[in-house]
C-alpha positions in Angstrom: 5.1 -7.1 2.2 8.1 -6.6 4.2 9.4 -8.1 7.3 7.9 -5.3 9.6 4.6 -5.2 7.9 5.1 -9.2 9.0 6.1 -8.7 12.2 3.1 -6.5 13.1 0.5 -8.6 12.0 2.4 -11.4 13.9 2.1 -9.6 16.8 -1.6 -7.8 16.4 -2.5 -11.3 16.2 -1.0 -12.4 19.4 -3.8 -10.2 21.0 -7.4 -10.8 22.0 -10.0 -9.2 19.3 -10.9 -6.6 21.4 -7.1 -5.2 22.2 -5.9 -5.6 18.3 -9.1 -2.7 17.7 -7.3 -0.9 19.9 -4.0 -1.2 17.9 -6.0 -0.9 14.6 -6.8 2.8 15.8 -3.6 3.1 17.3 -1.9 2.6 13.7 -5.0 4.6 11.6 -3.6 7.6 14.3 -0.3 7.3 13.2 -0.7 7.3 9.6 -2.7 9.8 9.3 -0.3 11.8 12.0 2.6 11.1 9.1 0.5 11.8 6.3 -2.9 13.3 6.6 -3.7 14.0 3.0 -2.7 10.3 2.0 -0.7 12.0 -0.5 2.6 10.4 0.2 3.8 6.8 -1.4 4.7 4.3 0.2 8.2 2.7 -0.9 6.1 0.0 -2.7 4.0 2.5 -4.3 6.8 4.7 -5.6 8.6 1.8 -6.9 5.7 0.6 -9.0 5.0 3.9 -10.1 8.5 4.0 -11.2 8.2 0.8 -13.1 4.9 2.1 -14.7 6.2 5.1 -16.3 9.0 3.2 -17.3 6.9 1.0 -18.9 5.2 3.7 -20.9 8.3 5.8 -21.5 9.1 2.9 -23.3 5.5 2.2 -25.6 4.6 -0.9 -23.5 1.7 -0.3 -23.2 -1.6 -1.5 -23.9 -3.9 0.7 -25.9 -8.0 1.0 -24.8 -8.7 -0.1 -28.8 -6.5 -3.0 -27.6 -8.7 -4.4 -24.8 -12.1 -6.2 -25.3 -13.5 -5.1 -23.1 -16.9 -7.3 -23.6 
């Protein structure tokens, strides 16, 4: 989590319940005014999906026959 992400929960949690519902729906707006198809990464996302096809660029991996999956 980064320092932002931080600072806004600090803050929403300054305010009374009914005021950080207001703020809650305040933030949903905004996402979904940046990115309505939830089809963009964040830069936490991209980086782990970076790392993951790395990962399997380079065969390490785990295989299903691997995993018991019992």
């Amino acid at each position: 989590m980064n320092a932002i992400t931080k600072e806004a929960i600090n803050l929403m949690e300054i305010l009374p319940e009914s005021e950080q519902n207001i703020a809650l729906a305040f933030i949903k707006k905004l996402v979904l005014a940046w990115d309505p198809d939830f089809t963009k990464l964040t830069l936490t996302e991209k980086r782990e999906l970076e790392d993951a096809d790395a990962e399997i660029r380079k065969g390490e991996t785990v295989s299903h026959e691997e995993i018991d999956w019992e």
